[in-house]
C-alpha positions as CSV (number, residue, x, y, z in Angstrom):
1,X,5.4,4.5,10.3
2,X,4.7,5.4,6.6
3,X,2.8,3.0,4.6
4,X,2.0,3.1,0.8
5,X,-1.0,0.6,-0.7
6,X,-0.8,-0.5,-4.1
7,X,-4.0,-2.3,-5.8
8,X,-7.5,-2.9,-4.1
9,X,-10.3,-1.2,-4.5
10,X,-11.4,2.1,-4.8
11,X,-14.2,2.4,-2.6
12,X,-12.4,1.0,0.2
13,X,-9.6,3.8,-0.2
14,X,-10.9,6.0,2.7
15,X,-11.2,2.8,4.9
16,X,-7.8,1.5,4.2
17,X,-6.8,5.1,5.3
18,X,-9.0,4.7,8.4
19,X,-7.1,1.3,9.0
20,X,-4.1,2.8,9.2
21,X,-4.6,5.4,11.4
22,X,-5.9,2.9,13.9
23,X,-2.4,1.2,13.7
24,X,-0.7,4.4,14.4
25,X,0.5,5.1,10.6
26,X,0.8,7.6,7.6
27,X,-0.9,6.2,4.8
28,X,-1.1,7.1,1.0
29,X,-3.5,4.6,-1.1
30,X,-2.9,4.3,-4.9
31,X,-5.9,2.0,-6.7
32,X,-5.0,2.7,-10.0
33,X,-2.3,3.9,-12.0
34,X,-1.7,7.9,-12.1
35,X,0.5,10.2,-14.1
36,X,3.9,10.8,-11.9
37,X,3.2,7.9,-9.6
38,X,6.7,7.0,-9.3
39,X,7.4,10.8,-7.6
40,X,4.5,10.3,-5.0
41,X,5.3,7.0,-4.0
42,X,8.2,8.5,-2.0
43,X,9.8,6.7,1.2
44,X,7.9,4.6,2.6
45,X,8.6,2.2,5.4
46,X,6.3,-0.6,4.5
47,X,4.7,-1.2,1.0
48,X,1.7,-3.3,0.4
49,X,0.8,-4.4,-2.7
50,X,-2.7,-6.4,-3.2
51,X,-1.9,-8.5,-6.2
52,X,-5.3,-9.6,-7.1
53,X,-6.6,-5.9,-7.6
54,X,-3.7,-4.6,-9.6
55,X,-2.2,-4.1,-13.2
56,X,1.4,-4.7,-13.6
57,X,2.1,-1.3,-14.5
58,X,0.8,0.0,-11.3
59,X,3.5,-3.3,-9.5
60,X,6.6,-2.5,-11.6
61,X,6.1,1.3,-11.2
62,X,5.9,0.6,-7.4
63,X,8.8,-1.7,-7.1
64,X,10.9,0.0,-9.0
65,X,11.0,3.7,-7.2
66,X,10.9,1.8,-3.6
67,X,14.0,2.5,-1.7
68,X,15.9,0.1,-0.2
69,X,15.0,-0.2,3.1
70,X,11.2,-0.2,2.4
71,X,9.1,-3.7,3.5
72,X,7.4,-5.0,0.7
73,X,4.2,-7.3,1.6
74,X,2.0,-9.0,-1.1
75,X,-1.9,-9.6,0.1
76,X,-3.5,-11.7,-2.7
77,X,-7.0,-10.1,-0.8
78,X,-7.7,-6.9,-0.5
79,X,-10.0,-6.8,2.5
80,X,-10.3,-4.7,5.3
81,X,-8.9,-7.8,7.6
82,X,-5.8,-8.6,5.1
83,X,-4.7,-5.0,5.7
84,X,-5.9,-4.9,9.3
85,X,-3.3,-8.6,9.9
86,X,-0.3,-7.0,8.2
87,X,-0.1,-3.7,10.1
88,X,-0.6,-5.5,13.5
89,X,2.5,-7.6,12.2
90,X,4.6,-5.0,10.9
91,X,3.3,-1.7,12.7
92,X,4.5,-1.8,16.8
């Protein structure tokens, strides 16, 4: 399963990664806003977006080139146990 993370914090970006590959999934983490975003984004199976550590840009952009068969999932936390509860939900 692919998974993209929009928003949280950038420290935690290489153990949101780690989370993921517990769960069994592909993960690409965007914290903040980057040139061509909407080309790396891709396909993704599953988009999270944490809403309380993320501009509106960075949301839009994200929404907008989602296909539309992605899962979107808003977190208002951005902790290692927000991410950790939606992948056991959505990853089997």
């Amino acid at each position: 399963m692919s998974v993209v993370i929009v928003g949280g914090n950038e420290c935690m970006e290489r153990q949101y990664m780690n989370i993921c590959k517990q769960h069994g999934c592909k993960a690409k983490v965007f914290c903040k806003y980057q040139a061509g975003l909407a080309d790396r984004i891709g396909n993704p199976d599953l988009l999270i977006l944490f809403t309380h550590t993320v501009s509106h840009k960075l949301v839009r952009c994200a929404l907008d080139n989602k296909a539309e068969t992605t899962d979107v999932v808003r977190s208002h936390t951005s902790s290692k146990a927000a991410l950790s509860d939606i992948l056991s939900a959505y990853a089997q």
